[in-house]
C-alpha positions as CSV (number, residue, x, y, z in Angstrom):
1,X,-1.0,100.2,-0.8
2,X,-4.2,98.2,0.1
3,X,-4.1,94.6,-0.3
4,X,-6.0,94.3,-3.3
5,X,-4.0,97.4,-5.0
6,X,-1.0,94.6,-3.9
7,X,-2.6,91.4,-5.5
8,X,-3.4,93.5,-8.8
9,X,0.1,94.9,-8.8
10,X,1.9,91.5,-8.1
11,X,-0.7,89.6,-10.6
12,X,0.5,92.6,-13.3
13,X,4.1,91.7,-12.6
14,X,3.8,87.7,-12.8
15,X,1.9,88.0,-16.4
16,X,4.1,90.3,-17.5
17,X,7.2,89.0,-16.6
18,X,6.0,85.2,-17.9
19,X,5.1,87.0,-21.4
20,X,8.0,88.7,-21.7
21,X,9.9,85.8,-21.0
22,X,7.8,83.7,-23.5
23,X,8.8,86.1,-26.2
24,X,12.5,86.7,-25.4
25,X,13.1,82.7,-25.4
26,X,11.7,82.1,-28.1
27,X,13.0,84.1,-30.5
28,X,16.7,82.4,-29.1
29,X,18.3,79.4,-30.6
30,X,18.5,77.4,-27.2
31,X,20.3,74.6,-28.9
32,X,23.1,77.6,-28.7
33,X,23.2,78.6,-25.4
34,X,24.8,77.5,-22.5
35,X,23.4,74.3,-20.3
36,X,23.1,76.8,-17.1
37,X,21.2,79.4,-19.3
38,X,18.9,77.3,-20.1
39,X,18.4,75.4,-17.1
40,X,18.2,78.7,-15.4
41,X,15.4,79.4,-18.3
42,X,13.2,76.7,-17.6
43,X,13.2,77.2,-13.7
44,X,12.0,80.9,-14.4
45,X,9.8,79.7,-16.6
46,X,8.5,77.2,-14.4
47,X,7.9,79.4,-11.5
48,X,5.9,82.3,-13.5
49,X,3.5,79.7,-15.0
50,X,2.8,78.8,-11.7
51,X,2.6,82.2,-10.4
52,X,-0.4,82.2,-13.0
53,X,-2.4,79.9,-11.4
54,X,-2.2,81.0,-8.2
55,X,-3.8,84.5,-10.2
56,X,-6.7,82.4,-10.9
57,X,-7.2,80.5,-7.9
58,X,-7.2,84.1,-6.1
59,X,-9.8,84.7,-8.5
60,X,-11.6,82.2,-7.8
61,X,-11.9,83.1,-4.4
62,X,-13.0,86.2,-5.1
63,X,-9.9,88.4,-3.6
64,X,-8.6,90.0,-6.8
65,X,-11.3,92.5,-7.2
66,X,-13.3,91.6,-4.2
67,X,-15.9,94.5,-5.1
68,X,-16.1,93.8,-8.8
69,X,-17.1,90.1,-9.5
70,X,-17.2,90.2,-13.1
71,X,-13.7,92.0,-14.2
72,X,-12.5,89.2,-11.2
73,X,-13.5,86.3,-13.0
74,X,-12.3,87.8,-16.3
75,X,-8.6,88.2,-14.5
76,X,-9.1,84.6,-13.5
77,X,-10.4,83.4,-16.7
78,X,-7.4,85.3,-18.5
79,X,-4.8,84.0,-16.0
80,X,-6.2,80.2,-16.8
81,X,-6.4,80.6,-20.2
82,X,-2.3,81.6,-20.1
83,X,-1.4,78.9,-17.4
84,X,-2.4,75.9,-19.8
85,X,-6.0,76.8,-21.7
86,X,-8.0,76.0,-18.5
87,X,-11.9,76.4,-18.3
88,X,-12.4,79.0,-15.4
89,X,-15.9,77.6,-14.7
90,X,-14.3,74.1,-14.0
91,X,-11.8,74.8,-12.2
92,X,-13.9,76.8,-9.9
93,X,-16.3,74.1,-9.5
94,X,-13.8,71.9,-8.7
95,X,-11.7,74.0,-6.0
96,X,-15.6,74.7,-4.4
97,X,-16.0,71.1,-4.0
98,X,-12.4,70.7,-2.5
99,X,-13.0,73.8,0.1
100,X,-16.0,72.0,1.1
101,X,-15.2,68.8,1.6
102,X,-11.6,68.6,2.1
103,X,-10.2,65.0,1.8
104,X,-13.4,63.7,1.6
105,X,-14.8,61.6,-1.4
106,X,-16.5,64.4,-2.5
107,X,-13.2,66.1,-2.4
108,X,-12.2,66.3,-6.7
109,X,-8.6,67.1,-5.7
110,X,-8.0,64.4,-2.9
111,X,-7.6,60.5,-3.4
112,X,-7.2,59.1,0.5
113,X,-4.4,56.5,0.4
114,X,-3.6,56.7,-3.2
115,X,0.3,56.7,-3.8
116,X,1.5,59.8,-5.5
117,X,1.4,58.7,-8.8
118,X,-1.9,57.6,-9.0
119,X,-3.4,60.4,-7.2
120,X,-1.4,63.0,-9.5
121,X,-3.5,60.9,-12.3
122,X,-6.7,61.7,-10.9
123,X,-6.0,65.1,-9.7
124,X,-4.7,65.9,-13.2
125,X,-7.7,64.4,-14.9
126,X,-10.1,66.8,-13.2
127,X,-8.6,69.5,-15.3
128,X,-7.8,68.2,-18.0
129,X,-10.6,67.9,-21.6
130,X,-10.3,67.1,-24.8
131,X,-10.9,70.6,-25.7
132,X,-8.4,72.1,-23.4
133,X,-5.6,69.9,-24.6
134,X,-6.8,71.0,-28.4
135,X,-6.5,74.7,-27.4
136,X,-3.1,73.9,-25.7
137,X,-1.6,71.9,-28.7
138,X,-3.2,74.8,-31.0
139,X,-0.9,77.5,-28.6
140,X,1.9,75.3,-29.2
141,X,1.7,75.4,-32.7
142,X,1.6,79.0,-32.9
143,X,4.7,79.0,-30.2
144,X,6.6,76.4,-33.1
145,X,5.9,79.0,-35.8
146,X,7.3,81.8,-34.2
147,X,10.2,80.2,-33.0
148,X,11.1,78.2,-36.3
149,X,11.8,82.3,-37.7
150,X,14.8,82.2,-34.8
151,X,15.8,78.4,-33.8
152,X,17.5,75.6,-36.2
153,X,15.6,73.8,-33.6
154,X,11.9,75.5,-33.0
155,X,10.7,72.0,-31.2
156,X,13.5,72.1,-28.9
157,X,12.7,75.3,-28.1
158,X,9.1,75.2,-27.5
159,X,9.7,72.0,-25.4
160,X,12.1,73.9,-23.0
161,X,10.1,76.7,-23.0
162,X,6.6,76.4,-22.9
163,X,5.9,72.1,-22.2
164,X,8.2,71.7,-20.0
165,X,8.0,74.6,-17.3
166,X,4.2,73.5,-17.6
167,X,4.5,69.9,-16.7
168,X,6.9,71.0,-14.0
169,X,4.3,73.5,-12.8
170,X,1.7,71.0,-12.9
171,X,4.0,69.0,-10.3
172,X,4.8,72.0,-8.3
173,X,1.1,72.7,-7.5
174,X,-0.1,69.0,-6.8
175,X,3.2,68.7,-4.4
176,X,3.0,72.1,-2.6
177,X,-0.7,72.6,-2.9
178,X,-2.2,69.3,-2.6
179,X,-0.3,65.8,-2.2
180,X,1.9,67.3,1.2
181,X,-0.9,69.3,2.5
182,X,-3.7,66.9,2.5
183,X,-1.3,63.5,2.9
184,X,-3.5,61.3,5.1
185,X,-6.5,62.8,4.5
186,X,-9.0,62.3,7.3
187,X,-6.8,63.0,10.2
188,X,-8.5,64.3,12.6
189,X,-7.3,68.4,13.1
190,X,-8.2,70.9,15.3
191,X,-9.2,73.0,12.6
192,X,-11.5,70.9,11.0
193,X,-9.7,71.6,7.3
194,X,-8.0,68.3,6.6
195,X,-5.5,70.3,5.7
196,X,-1.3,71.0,7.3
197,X,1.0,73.4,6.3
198,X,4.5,73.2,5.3
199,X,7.0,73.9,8.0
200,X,9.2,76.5,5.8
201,X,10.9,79.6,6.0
202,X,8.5,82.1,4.4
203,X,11.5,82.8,1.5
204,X,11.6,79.3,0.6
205,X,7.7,79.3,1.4
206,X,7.5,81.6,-1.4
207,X,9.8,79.8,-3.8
208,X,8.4,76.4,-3.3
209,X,5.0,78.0,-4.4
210,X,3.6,81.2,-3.8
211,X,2.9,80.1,0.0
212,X,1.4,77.5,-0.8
213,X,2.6,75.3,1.6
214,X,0.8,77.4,4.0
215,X,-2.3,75.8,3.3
216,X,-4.0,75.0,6.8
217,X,-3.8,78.4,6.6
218,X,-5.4,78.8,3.6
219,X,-8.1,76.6,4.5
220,X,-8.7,78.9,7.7
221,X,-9.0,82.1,5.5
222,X,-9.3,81.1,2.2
223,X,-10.4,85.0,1.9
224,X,-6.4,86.4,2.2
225,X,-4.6,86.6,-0.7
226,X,-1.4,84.0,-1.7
227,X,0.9,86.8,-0.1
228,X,-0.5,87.6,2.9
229,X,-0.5,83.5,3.9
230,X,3.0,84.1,6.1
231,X,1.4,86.9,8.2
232,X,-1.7,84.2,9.1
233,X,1.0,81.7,10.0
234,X,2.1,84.3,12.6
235,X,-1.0,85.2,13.9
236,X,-2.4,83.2,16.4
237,X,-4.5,80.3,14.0
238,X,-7.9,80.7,15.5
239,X,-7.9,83.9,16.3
240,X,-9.9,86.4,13.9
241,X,-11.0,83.6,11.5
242,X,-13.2,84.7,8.2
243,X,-16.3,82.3,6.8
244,X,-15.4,80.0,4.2
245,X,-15.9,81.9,0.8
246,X,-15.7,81.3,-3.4
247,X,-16.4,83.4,-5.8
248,X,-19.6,82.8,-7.2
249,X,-19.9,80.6,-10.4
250,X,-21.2,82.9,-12.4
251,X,-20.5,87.0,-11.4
252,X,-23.3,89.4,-9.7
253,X,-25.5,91.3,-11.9
């Protein structure tokens, strides 16, 4: 299978497997079950909402239908939209200005020796509009309603399953993709990135956050897909290196 027949195929997998899940939980009384279950619940949860941004920001970089730049930035808008109501344009304007000017003031993603906290304020604030957060309560809603037809508790369950495993997302990506990575911004690197990667096993690599952690790597060759990260690692790093490439804002016509 080629590598974008992969990225579709995994991308097709992650939605459907965090929709599925969506419906199945909420049409339980989690109140009910046991503590495990739904702890188990949320970390799934958790895990597939991330796996849906990592969709877009392949998107975003143009690699999930390289060929076709308007059904790409559709898949990325749709992937957004699911992950927490997120304005594709934005986003990508943002992650341009990040890839070039890592760690940088110019960089939206980056605040040089802010503690965590404050920088995950920042870095959260560049996503985040009134708007979005009216199209994300308005989700919500619709969430309660169909869960108050199966839970003595529909709030419960809509914080377990769809607040929570996003706020834990959120955390996820600013850990994995951005606070460890780009911690003392403006070190001086051989690659010129301002960026490290994670020294982990590719398994828990892949569980921490879809590779992720491999982001000097990414940085390199932001062109390669979230799963093909661990074979980079392996390579030799300079060796082979692709230009520096986005999607375009706005698809070819």
């Amino acid at each position: 299978m080629s590598q974008t027949g992969k990225g579709l195929a995994f991308s097709a997998a992650i939605t459907a497997a965090w929709l599925l899940s969506l419906l199945a939980l909420l049409s339980l009384d989690l109140a009910r079950q046991p503590l495990a279950l739904v702890a188990l619940a949320v970390g799934v949860r958790t895990f597939l909402q991330t796996g849906l941004f990592i969709i877009g920001h392949d998107a975003m970089h143009g690699v999930l239908l390289p060929l076709q730049a308007r059904s790409n930035q559709r898949l990325g808008q749709l992937a957004l939209a699911l992950y927490a109501c997120l304005p594709y344009q934005r986003c990508l304007r943002n992650h341009r200005q990040h890839h070039q000017a890592p760690g940088s003031c110019h960089d939206p993603d980056v605040q040089a020796g802010a503690g965590p906290l404050a920088w995950y304020g920042r870095f959260m604030a560049g996503y985040l509009s009134v708007g979005q957060m009216a199209a994300l309560l308005m989700s919500w809603a619709v969430c309660l309603l169909v869960a108050s037809h199966h839970s003595a508790t529909p709030g419960l369950t809509v914080v377990l399953v769809c607040i929570l495993p996003l706020a834990l997302s959120s955390l996820q990506l600013f850990a994995f993709g951005t606070y460890l990575p780009h911690r003392g911004a403006g070190l001086a690197l051989s690659s010129g990135h301002q960026a490290r990667s994670l020294d982990l096993p590719v398994w828990l690599s892949f569980l921490a956050c879809y590779h992720f952690g491999y982001h000097r790597e990414h940085h390199q060759t932001p062109s390669l897909p979230w799963f093909a990260l661990p074979s980079q690692r392996r390579s030799v790093p300079t060796a082979g290196l692709r230009p520096l490439s986005l999607a375009p804002a706005r698809p070819a016509r």
